[in-house]
C-alpha positions as CSV (number, residue, x, y, z in Angstrom):
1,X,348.6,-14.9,257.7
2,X,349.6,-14.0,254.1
3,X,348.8,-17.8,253.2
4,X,345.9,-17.7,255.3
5,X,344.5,-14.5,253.0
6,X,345.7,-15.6,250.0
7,X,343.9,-18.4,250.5
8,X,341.0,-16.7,251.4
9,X,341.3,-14.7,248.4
10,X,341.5,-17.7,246.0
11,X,338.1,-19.4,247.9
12,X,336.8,-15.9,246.5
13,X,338.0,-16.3,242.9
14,X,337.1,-20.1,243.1
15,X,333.6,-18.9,243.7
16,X,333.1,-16.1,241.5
17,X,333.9,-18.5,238.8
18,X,331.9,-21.0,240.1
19,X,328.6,-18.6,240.5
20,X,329.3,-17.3,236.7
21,X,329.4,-20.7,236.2
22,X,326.1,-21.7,237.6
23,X,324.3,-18.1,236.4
24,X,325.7,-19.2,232.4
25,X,324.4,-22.3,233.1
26,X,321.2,-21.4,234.5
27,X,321.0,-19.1,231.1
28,X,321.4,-21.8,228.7
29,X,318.7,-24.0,230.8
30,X,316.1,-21.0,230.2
31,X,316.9,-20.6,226.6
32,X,316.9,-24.3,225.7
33,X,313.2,-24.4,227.6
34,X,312.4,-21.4,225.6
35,X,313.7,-23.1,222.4
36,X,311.9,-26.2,223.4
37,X,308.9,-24.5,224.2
38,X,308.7,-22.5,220.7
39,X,309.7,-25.7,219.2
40,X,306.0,-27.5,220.6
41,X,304.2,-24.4,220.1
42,X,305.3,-24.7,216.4
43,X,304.5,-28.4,216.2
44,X,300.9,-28.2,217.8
45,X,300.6,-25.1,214.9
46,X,301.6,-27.6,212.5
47,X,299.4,-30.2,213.8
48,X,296.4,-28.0,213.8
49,X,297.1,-26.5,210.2
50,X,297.1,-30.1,209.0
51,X,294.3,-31.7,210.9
52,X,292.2,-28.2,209.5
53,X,293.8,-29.2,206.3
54,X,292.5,-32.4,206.4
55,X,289.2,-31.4,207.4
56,X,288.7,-29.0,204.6
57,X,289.8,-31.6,202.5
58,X,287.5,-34.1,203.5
59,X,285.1,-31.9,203.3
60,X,285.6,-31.1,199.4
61,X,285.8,-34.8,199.0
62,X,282.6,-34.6,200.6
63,X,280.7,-31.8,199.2
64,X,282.4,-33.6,195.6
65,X,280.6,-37.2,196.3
66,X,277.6,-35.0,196.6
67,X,277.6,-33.2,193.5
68,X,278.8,-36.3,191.5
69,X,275.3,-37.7,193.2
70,X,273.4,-35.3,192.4
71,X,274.4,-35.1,188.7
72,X,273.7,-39.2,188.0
73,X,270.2,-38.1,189.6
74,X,269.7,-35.4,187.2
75,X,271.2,-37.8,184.2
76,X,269.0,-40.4,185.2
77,X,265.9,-38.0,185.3
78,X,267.1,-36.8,182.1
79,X,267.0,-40.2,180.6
80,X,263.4,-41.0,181.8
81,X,262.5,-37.5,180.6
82,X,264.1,-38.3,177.1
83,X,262.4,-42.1,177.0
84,X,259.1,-40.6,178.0
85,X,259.7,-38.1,175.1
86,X,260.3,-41.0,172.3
87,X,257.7,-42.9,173.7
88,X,255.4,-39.9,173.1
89,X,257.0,-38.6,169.7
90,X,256.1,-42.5,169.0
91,X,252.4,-42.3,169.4
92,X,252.5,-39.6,167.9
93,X,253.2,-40.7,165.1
94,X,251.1,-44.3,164.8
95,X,248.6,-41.8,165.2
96,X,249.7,-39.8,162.0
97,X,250.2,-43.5,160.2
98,X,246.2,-44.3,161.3
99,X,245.2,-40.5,160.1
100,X,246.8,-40.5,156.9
101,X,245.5,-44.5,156.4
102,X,242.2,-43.1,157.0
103,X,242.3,-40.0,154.7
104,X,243.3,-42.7,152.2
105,X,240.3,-44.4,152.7
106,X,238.5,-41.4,152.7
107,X,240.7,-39.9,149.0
108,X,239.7,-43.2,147.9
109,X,235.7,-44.2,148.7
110,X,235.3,-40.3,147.5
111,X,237.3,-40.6,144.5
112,X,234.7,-43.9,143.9
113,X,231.8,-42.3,144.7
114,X,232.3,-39.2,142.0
115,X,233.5,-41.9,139.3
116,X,230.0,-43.7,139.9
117,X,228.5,-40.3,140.2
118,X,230.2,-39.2,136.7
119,X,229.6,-42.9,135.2
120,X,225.9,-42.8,135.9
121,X,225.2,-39.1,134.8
122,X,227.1,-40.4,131.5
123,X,225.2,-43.4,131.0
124,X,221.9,-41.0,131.3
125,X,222.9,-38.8,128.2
């Protein structure tokens, strides 16, 4: 009977040790799901940071391209502006060459016409 509880006594032990044993490892399961499940939590943050990241990006590329297109638009219109100009500062100035030609012309027939005046009022004295 003393064997019998003894026995009976170590069955207890046996599984007192065994249930700490099952409740410890019951423990670590939850915390390595835990860990696991911080651990994707953090890697979909990282995901998300990086594909907003690359978005933003892009878009600065983007909105860049656009500038940069704009600009050779403005440079372009800039350049017409400028050619239209010299065209115009060009015509300008034939004009000035044909005006000062003709007050040549005109410096010159008048300049005849008082020395013919001058040359006949001398030849009447």
């Amino acid at each position: 009977e003393l064997h019998g509880a003894w026995m009976a006594g170590e069955a207890r032990s046996i599984n007192l040790e065994l249930n700490k044993q099952q409740h410890a490892e019951e423990e670590a399961s939850a915390v390595e799901k835990a860990v696991s499940a911080a651990l994707e939590a953090e890697r979909q943050r990282c995901a998300t940071e990086g594909a907003a990241h690359d978005e933003q990006r892009k878009a600065a590329e983007k909105a860049a391209e656009a500038r940069e297109a704009a600009l050779r638009v403005e440079v372009v219109a800039a350049e017409e502006r400028a050619a239209a100009l010299c065209d115009a500062v060009q015509a300008r100035e034939r004009e000035v060459e044909e005006m000062t030609a003709r007050l040549q012309e005109l410096i010159l027939s008048q300049k005849m016409a008082s020395e013919e005046k001058l040359s006949g009022t001398v030849r009447k004295r």
